[in-house]
C-alpha positions in Angstrom: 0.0 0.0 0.0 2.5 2.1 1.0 4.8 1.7 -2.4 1.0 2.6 -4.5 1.0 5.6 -2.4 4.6 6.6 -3.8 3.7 6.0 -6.8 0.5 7.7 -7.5 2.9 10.4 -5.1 5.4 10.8 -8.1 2.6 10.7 -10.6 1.0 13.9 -9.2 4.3 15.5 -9.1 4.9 15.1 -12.7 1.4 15.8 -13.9 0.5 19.0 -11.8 3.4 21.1 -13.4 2.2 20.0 -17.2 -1.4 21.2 -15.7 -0.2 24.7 -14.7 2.1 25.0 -17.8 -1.2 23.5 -20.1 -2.4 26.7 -21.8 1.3 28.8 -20.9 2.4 30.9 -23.9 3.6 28.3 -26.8 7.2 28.6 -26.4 9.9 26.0 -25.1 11.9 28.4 -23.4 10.1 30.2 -20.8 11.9 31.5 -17.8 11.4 32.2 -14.5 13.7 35.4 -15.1 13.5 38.3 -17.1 15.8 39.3 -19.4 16.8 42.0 -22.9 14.7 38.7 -24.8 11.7 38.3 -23.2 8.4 39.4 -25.0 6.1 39.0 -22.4 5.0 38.2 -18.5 2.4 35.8 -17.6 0.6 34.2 -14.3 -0.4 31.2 -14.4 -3.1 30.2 -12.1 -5.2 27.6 -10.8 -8.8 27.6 -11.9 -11.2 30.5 -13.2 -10.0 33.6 -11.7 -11.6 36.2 -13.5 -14.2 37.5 -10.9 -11.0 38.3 -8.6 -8.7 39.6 -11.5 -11.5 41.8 -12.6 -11.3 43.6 -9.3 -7.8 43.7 -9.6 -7.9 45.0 -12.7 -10.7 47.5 -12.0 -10.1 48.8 -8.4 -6.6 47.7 -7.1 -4.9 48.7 -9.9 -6.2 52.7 -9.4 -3.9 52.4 -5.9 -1.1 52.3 -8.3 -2.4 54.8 -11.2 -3.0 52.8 -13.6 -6.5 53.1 -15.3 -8.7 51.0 -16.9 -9.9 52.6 -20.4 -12.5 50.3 -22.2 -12.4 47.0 -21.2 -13.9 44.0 -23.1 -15.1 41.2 -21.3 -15.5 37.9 -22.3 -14.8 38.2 -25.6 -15.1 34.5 -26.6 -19.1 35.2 -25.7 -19.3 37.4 -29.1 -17.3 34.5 -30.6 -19.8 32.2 -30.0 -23.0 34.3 -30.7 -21.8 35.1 -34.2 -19.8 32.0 -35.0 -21.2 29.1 -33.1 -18.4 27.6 -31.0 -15.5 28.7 -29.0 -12.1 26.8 -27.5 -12.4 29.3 -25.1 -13.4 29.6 -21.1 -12.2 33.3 -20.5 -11.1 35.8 -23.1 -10.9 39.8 -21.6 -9.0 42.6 -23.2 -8.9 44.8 -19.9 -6.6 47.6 -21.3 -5.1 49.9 -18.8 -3.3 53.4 -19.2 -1.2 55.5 -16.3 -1.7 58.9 -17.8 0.2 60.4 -14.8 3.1 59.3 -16.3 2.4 58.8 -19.9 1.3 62.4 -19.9 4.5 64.1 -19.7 6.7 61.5 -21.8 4.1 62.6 -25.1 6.3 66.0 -24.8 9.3 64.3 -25.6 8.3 61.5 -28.0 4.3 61.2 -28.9 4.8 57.9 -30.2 4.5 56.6 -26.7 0.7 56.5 -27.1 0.9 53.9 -29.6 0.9 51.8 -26.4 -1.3 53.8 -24.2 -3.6 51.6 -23.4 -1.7 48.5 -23.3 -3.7 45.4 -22.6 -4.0 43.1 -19.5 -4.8 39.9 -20.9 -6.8 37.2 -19.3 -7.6 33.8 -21.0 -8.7 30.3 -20.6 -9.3 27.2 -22.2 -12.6 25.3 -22.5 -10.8 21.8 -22.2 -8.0 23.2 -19.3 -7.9 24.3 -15.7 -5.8 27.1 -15.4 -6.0 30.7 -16.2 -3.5 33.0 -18.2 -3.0 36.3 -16.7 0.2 38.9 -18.6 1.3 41.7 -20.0 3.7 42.7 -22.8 7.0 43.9 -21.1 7.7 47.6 -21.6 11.0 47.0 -23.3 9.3 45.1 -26.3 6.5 48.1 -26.5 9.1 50.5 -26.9 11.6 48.4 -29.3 8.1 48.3 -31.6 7.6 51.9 -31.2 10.9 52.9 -31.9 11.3 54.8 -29.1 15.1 55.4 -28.2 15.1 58.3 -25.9 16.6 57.4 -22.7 14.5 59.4 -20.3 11.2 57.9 -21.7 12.6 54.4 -21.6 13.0 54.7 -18.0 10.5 56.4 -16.9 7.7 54.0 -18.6 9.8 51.0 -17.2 10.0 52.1 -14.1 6.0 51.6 -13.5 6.0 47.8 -14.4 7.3 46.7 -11.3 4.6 48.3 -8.7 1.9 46.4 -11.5 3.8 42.9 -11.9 4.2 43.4 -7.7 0.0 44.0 -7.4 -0.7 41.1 -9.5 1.5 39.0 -7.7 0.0 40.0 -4.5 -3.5 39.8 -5.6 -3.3 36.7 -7.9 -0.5 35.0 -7.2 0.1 31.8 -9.5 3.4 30.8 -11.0 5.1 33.8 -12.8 7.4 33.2 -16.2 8.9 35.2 -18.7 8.5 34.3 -22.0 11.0 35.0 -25.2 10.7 37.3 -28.2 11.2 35.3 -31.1 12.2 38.4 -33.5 10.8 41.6 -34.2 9.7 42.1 -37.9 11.8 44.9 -40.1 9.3 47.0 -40.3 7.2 47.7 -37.2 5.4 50.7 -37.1 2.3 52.1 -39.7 2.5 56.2 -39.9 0.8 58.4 -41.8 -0.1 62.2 -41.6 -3.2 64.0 -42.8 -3.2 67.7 -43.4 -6.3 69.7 -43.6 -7.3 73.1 -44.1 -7.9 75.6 -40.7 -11.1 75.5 -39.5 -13.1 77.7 -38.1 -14.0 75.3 -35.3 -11.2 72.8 -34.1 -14.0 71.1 -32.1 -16.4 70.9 -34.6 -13.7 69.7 -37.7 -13.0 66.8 -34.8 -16.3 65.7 -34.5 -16.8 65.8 -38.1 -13.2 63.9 -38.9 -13.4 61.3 -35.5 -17.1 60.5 -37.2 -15.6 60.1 -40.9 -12.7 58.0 -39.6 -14.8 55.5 -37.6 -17.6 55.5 -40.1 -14.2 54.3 -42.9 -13.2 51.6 -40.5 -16.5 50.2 -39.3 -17.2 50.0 -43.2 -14.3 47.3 -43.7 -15.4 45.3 -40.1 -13.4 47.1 -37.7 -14.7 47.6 -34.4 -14.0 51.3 -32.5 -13.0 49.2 -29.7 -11.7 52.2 -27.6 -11.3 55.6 -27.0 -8.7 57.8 -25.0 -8.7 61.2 -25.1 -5.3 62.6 -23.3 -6.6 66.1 -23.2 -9.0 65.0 -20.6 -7.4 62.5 -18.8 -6.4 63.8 -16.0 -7.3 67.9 -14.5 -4.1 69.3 -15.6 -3.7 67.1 -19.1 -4.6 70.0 -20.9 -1.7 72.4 -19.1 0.8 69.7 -19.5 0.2 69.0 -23.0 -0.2 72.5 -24.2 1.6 72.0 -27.1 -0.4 70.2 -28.6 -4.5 71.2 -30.4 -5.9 67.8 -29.6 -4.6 64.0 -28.7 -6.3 60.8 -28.7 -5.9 57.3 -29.7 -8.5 54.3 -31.0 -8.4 50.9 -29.9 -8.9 48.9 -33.0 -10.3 45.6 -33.2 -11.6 43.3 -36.3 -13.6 40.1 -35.0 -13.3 37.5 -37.6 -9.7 37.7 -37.3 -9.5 38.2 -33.5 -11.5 35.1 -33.6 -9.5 32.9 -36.1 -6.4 34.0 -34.3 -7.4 33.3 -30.5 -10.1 30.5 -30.9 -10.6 27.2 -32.9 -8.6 24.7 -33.7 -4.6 26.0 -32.7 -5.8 28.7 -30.8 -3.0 31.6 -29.9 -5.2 33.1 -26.9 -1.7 34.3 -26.2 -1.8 37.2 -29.1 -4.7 38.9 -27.4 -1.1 40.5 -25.5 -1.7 42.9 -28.4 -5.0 43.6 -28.6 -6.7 45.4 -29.6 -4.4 47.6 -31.4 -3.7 51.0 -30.3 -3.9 54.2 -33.0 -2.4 56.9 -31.4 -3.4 60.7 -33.3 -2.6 63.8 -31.8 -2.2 67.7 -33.8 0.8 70.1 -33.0 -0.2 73.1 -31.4 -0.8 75.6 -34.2 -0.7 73.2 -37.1 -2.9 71.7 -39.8 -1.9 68.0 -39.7 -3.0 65.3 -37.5 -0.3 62.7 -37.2 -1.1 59.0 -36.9 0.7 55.8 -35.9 0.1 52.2 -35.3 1.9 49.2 -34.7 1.5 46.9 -37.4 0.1 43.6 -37.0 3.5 41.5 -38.2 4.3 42.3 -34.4 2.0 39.2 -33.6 3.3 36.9 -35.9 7.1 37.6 -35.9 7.6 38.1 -32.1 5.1 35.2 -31.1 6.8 33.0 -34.1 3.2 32.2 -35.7 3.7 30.1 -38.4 -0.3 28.9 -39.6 -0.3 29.4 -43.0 -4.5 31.2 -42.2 -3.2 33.5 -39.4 -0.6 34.5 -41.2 -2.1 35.1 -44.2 -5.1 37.5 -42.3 -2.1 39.2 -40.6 -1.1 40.5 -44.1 -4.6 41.2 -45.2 -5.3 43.7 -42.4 -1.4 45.3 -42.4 -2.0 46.1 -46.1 -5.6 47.1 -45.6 -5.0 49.1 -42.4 -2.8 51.5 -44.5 -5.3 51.4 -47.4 -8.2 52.6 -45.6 -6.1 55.5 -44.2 -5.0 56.8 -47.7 -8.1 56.7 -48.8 -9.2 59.3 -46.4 -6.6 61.8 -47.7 -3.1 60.6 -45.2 0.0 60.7 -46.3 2.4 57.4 -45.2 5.8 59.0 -43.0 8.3 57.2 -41.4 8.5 56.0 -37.9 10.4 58.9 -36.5 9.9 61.1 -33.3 7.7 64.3 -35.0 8.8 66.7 -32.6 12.7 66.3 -33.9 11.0 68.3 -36.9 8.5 70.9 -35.6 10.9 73.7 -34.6 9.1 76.1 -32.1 9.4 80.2 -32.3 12.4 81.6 -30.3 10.0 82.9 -27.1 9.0 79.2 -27.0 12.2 77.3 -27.0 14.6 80.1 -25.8 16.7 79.5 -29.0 17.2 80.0 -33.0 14.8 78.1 -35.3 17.4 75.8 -36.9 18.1 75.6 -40.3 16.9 72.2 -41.5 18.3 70.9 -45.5 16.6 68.3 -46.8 18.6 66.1 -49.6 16.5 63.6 -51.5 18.3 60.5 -53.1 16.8 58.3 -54.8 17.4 54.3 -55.0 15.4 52.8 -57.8 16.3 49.5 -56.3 14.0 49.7 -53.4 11.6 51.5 -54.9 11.8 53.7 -51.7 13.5 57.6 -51.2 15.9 58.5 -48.7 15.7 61.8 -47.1 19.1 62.9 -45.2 17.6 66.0 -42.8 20.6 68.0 -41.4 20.1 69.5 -38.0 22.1 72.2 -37.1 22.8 71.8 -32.9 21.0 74.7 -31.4 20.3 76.1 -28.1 16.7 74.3 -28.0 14.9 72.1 -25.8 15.2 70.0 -28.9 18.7 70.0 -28.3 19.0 66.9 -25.8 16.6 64.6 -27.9 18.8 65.6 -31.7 22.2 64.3 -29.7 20.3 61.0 -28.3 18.7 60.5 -31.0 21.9 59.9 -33.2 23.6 63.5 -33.6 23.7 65.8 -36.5 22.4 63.1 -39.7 19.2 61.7 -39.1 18.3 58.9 -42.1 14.8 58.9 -42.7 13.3 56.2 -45.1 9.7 57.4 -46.4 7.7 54.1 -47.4 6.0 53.8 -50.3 2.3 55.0 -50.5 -0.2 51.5 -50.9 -1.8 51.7 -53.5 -5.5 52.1 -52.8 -7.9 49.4 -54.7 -10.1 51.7 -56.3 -10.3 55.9 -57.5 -10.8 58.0 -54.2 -14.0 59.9 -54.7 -14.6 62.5 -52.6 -18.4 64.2 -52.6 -18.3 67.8 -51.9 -21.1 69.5 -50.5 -22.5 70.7 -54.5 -22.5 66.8 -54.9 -19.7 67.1 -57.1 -16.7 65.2 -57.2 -13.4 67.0 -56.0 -10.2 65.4 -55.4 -8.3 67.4 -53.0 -7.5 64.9 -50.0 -7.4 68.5 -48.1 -11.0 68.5 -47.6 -12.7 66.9 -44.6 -15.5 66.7 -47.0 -15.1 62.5 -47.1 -17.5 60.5 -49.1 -20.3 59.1 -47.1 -19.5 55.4 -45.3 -21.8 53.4 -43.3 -21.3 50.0 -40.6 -22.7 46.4 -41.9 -26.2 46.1 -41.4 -26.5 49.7 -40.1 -29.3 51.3 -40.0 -29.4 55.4 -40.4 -31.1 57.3 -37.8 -33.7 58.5 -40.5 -34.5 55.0 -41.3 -35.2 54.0 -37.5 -38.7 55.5 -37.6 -39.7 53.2 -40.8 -38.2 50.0 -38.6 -39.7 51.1 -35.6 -43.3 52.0 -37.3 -46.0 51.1 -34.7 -48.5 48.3 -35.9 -51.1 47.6 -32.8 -55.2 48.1 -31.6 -55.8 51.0 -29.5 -57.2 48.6 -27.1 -53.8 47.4 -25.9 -51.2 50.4 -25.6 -48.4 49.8 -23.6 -50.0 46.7 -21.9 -49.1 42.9 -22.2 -49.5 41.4 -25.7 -49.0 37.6 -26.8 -46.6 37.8 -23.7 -44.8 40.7 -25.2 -44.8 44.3 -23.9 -43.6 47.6 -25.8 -40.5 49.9 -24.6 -42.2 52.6 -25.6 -45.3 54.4 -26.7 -45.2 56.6 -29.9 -47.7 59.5 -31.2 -48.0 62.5 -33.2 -45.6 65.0 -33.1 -46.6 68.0 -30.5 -43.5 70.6 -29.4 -42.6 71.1 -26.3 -45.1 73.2 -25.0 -48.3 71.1 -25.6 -46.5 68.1 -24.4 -45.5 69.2 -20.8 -49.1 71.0 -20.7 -50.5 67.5 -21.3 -48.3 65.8 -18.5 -49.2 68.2 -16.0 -53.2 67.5 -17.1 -52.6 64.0 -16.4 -51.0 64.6 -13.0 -47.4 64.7 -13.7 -44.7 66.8 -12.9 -42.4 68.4 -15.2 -38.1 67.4 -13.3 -36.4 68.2 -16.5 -36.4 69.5 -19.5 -33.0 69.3 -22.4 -32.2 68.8 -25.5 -30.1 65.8 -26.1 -28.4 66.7 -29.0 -26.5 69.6 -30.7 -29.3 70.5 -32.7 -31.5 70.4 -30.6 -34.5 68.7 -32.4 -34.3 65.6 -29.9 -35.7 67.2 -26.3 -36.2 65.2 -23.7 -38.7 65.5 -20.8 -38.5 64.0 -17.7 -41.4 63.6 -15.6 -42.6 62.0 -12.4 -45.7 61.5 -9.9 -45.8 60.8 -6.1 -47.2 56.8 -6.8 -44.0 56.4 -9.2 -41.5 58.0 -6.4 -42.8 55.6 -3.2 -42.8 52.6 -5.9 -39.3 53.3 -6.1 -38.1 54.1 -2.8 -36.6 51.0 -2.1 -32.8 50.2 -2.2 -31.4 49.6 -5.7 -34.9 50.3 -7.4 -34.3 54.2 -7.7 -34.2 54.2 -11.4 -37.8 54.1 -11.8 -38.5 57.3 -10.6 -39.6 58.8 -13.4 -40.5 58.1 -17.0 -39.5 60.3 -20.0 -40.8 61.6 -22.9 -39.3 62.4 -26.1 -40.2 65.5 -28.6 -38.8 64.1 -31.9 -38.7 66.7 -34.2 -36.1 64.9 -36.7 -38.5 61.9 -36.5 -41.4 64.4 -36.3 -43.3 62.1 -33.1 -43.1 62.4 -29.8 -42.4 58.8 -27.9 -43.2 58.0 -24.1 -41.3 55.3 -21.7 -43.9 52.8 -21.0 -44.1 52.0 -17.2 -45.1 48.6 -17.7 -41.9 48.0 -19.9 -39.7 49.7 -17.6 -41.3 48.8 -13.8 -40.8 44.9 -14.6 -37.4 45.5 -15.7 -36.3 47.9 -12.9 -38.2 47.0 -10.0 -37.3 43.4 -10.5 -39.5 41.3 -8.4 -40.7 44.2 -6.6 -42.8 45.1 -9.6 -46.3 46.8 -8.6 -48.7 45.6 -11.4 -51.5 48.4 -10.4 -49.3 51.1 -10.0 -47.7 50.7 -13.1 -51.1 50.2 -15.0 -52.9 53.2 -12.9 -49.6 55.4 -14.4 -50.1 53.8 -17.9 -54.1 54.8 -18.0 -52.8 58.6 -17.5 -50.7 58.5 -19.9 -53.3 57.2 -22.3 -55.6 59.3 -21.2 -54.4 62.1 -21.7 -52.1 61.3 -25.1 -54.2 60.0 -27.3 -53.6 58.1 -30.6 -50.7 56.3 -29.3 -49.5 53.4 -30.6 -47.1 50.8 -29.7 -43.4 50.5 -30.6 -41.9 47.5 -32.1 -38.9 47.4 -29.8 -40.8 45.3 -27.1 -39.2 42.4 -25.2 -41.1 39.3 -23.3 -42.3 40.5 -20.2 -41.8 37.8 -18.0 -38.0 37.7 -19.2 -37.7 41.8 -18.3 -36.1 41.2 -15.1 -33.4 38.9 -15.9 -33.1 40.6 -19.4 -29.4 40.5 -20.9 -28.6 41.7 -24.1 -26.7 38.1 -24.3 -24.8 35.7 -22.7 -22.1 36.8 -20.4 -23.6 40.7 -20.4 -24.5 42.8 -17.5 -28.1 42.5 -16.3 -30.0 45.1 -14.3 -28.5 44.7 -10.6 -25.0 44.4 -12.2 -24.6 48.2 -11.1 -21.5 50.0 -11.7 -20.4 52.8 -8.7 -19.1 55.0 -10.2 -18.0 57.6 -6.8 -18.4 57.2 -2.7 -18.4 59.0 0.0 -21.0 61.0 2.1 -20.8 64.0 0.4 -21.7 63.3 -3.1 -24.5 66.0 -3.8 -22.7 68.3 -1.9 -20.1 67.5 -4.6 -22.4 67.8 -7.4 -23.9 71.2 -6.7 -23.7 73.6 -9.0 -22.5 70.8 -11.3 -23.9 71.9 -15.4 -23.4 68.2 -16.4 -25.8 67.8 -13.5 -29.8 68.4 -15.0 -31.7 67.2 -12.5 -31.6 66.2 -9.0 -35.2 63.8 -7.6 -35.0 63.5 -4.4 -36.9 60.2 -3.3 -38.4 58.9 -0.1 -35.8 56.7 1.1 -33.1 59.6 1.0 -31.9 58.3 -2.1 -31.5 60.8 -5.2 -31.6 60.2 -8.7 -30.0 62.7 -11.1 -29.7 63.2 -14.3 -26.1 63.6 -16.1 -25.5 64.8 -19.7 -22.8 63.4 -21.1 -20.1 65.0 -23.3 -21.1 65.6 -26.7 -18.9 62.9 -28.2 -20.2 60.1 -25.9 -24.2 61.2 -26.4 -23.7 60.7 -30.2 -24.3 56.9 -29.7 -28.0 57.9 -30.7 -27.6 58.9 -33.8 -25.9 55.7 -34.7 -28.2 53.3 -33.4 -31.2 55.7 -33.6 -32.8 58.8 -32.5 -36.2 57.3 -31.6 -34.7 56.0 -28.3 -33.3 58.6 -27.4 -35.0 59.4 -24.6 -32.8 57.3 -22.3 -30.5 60.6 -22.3 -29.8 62.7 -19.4 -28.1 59.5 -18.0 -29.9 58.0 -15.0 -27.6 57.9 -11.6 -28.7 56.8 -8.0 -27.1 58.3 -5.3 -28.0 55.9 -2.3 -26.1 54.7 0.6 -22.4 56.6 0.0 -22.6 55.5 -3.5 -23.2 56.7 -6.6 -24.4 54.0 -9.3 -25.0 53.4 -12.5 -27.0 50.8 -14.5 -24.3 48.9 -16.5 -24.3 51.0 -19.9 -24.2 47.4 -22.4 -27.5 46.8 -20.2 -29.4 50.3 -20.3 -28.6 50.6 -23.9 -29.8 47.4 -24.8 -32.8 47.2 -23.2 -33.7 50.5 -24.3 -33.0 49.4 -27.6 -34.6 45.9 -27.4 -34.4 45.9 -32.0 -30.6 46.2 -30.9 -28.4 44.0 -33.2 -24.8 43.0 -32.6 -23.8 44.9 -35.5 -25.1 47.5 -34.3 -24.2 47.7 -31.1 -20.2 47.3 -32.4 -20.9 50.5 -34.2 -21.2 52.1 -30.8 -18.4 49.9 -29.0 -16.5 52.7 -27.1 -20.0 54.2 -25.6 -20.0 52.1 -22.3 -16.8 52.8 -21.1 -17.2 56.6 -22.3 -20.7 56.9 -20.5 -18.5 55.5 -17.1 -15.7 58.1 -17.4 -18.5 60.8 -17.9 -20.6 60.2 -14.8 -17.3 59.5 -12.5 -16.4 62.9 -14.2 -19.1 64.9 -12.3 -18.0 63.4 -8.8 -14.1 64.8 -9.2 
């Protein structure tokens, strides 16, 4: 017995290592060490972690200044909605940023945004029990980027260690260090676009971010993320004062994010890079916005992915990537620090503008041109980053242009054609399966009796209830004639054809008055000029899903016969869900549902912090002491509507309860969608950015 025991002893001792190691990075020379070759960092651990490294990830990791930006969950979920079958357990793109320190180092070389976020992978096999937690190391981020400058190298190094310690700490699990296997020759996409002045830097933004994603969502991209530098922090603006405006996308494409982490020969391991970063910023004072990514061969080369398929969609998207971009007017550059070039005025720099020749020399050979820029040392802040950055001769090799599949045509606003890549005036692009705001109203056309507004129908109950168009006026007059009264009124868009009203009564505020049930407070009503109706929330819709199984059937009828009552002609919308299902309602598997609540600020003080606040429309104060307010959110972020249409867009000012020290939030992927129950997937990946953004904008208000 006692020599079995040995032996099943020595068994286990063999086997559990091969367990832990089962879904480890595929390479045959981890270490336990880090060293000038290692690519990446990862923790293995026992089990499904996920619930604990999400805390991590989205709490701890604050303590240490580093911020979550727009994380994607459970990725492998979408893969199996829209393809059928996953390999996959976990798969979470959690990308993080510490702007403290990122800000400053964008004054000496911009490029370091091309990793800003930089993605804290999480992912686990179906068929194995351990979890995969890691991070690219800083070194290989920088080698991609090109970044040289001693300074930044150290500076963005330095604040690995205080994140590999949390996760250590929080996590634990067996840490190794796994090799590069080479960096590809060429590493880096750039490009520049220059446009002419506008009169409006904000508006020719709005009108050039919209154009851009619109190009990309076009070829199946998904706007995965957003960061805006110039309001990441309360002094980003003062410290990056030489610059008009900075940013950077996150960049996703599913099919290939699914053939390269799931099915058969799965490299969950490449999510390290994804998604992609695009990091655009514009000089102070200039007309050019300047663009970089990292290309995709990064996956491949350093990872040594050899399958013939990946490989092959890795050089599909590298050569379409730059494609896409010249088709919207840009310019390929080469991979070189931009401020080298951009020589400031004397009362700036506290020196002479240099002198910079530029000799062009051809080589037929490569088909390439080689531009030798000499830099005459000056007394310049420039100075230090010329004589690190190789001395007096800088060799810059300008890539060829891509050619671009088909003529750029670019409709002006006559509806002619004009080919100056200047112009911001791009030709019009539209998502898969996307629907424009002026065709909601035609998919959303009411077809019911007026016997059963808003009431329970073949087990079905409508969102909302639509009628004739009225303006403002008549339509509060006719809330208060029903009994209602008038918390809010605000337009929720620029034009301001889209006004929302938000209205209450006292049975709809002691219905409510219960912990987490807040929400249902009040109802809204749109005035839809664009769409020319007016549409009403439908308490039946919207007590079953937000009181949960608290619902009051009278009360919620008793406010619906007002409503009616007083509105006539109304008819039901199509977007209706089964009622039953309302309170465990998920727009699929894996998503938030209604008591998934996001806090988004503590403390005792919060509407003592929010007074006086203008993002701040209404403040309802409810029976239990709880509040419910109503924020509007920043103009880029509220322009979700117009994608995924206007006739919903009544869920604006954004709903937060203020009860018990804590200010929450429904989860925005579950308030979107189940105000949008005709929400598609394709659809909602036209909006993919608008969760996180709709986070950042209510923790805003509590700073």
């Amino acid at each position: 017995m006692n020599k079995l025991k040995k032996v099943i002893l020595l068994s286990l001792m063999l086997f559990i290592p091969s367990l832990l190691l089962a879904t480890a990075p595929q390479s045959t020379n981890s270490t336990n060490t880090p060293d000038n070759n290692s690519l990446a960092v990862f923790f293995t651990l026992n089990g499904d972690v996920q619930e604990k490294y999400n805390t991590l990830v989205e709490e701890k990791l604050k303590t240490i200044r580093f911020n979550l930006t727009d994380p994607h969950k459970r990725v492998n979920d979408q893969y199996k909605k829209k393809y059928g079958s996953t390999v996959l357990d976990i798969l979470s793109f959690m990308p993080v940023v510490n702007d403290k320190v990122i800000l400053p180092l964008l004054n000496i070389d911009p490029r370091m945004a091309g990793f800003a976020p930089f993605n804290m992978l999480i992912a686990k096999k179906l068929d194995e029990d351990v979890t995969q937690v890691g991070h690219l190391m800083p070194k290989v981020m920088l080698d991609i980027l090109g970044i040289t400058n001693k300074e930044v190298r150290e500076k963005f190094t330095a604040t690995f260690k205080s994140l590999d310690e949390m996760i250590a700490k929080e996590l634990g699990g067996k840490k190794t260090y796994i090799p590069i296997n080479k960096l590809p020759e060429k590493t880096m996409i750039n490009f520049e676009y220059e446009f002419e002045a506008p009169d409006d830097m904000e508006d020719f933004l709005d009108e050039f971010q919209n154009k851009f994603e619109l190009a990309f969502i076009d070829k199946h991209y998904l706007i995965a993320g957003y960061h805006n530098f110039m309001e990441s922090t309360d002094d980003a603006e003062e410290i990056l004062k030489d610059y008009d405006a900075f940013w950077t996308y996150s960049l996703c494409h599913l099919e290939f994010s699914y053939n390269m982490f799931d099915n058969k020969g799965a490299r969950p391991d490449a999510g390290l890079f994804a998604p992609c970063t695009m990091y655009m910023f514009i000089p102070k004072g200039t007309n050019r916005i300047v663009v970089g990514m990292y290309r995709l061969h990064n996956w491949t080369d350093t990872l040594g992915i050899t399958d013939k398929k990946r490989v092959g969609l890795v050089e599909k998207l590298d050569k379409e990537i730059p494609e896409i971009l010249t088709a919207l007017g840009m310019k390929a550059t080469a991979n070189v620090n931009p401020l080298l070039f951009t020589a400031a005025p004397k009362n700036e720099m506290g020196g002479v503008k240099p002198e910079v020749k530029i000799e062009v020399v051809p080589t037929p050979a490569k088909k390439e041109e080689v531009i030798k820029v000499k830099i005459p040392e000056v007394e310049t802040k420039a100075k230090t980053q010329i004589i690190e950055n190789g001395g007096e001769t800088i060799t810059i090799t300008i890539p060829k242009p891509p050619k671009v599949p088909s003529v750029i045509k670019i409709k002006t606003t006559s509806g002619g054609m004009d080919g100056n890549t200047r112009s911001i005036k791009f030709s019009k692009r539209v998502p898969p399966d996307y629907v424009p705001s002026n065709q909601h109203k035609k998919k959303a056309k009411p077809q019911n009796t007026s016997t059963n507004i808003g009431k329970v129908t073949n087990g079905k109950t409508s969102a909302y209830l639509r009628g004739k168009f009225m303006n403002v006026k008549s339509a509060k007059l006719k809330l208060k004639e029903a009994g209602f009264e008038i918390i809010s009124v605000t337009p929720v868009n620029k034009k301001g054809d889209l006004i929302s009203i938000v209205f209450t009564d006292e049975t709809l505020v002691k219905m409510a008055s219960k912990p987490n049930r807040g929400f249902m407070a009040s109802l809204r009503l749109l005035v839809n000029k664009k769409d020319n109706h007016i549409s009403i929330t439908n308490p039946v819709y919207l007590a079953k899903a937000f009181m949960q199984e608290e619902y009051d059937d009278k009360i919620s009828k008793d406010t619906l016969a007002k409503i009616t009552t007083h509105f006539k002609d109304l008819l039901n919308s199509k977007d209706k869900l089964k009622f039953q299902l309302l309170p465990k309602y998920q727009f699929m598997h894996g998503m938030p549902q209604y008591q998934d609540m996001t806090v988004v600020a503590s403390g005792n003080d919060l509407l003592e912090k929010i007074k006086n606040n203008k993002k701040v429309l209404f403040i309802q104060k409810l029976e239990n002491g709880s509040a419910l307010i109503g924020v509007k959110l920043e103009k880029r972020t509220s322009k979700f509507t117009g994608r995924i249409g206007t006739n919903n867009a009544a869920l604006l000012p954004y709903p937060v309860l203020i009860e018990d020290g804590k200010a929450k939030i429904m989860d925005p992927k579950y308030y979107i969608s189940v105000m949008y129950p005709l929400l598609q997937m394709s659809e909602f990946m036209t909006i993919a950015t608008a969760p996180g953004a709709i986070v950042k904008d209510c923790e805003k208000i509590f700073k």
